[in-house]
N, C-alpha and C positions, 0 to 999 in steps of 0.2 A: 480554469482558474489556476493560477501560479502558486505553488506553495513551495517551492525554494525561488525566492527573488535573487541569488547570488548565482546560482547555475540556472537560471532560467529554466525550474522543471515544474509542471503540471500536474494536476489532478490525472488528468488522464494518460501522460506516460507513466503513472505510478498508477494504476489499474492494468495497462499494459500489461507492466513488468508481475504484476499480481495474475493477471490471469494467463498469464504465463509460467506460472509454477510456482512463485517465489510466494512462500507462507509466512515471512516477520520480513520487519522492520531491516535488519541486518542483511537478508538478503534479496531486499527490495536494490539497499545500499551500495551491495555489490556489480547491479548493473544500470545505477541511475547517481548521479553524486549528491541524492538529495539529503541535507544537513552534514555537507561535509566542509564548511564554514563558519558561520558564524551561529547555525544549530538551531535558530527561531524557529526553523520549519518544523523541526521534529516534532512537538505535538499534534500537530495538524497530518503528517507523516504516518506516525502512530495509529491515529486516529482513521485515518483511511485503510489501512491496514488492520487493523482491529471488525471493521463494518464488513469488509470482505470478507475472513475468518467467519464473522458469525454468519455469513449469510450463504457461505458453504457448508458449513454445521448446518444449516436450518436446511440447506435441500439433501442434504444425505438422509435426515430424520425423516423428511417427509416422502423421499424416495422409498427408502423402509418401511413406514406404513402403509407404503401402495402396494 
């Protein structure tokens, strides 16, 4: 799914760049141009970026009580 329509970037080159290292927003930014225009993306941006975060947090917790 497209969530920057002005640089043509995706849900999935933004998990890429995420599991690729990049832990915010900002340095998702730094290797994908998403919301570097007209900015409608960034909640949806955010958003993706926020789900991954937690859902790294959730396998370290659960790595640990194993």
């Amino acid at each position: 799914m497209y969530v920057c329509i002005c640089h043509g970037i995706t849900d999935g080159q933004i998990r890429d760049t995420l599991n690729r290292g990049a832990t915010s927003l900002g340095e998702v930014q730094q290797q994908v141009p998403v919301g570097g225009c007209c900015g409608r993306c960034l909640p949806m941006a955010q958003e993706l970026v926020d789900e991954h975060v937690s859902e790294r947090q959730s396998t370290r917790i659960a790595c640990r009580a194993a």
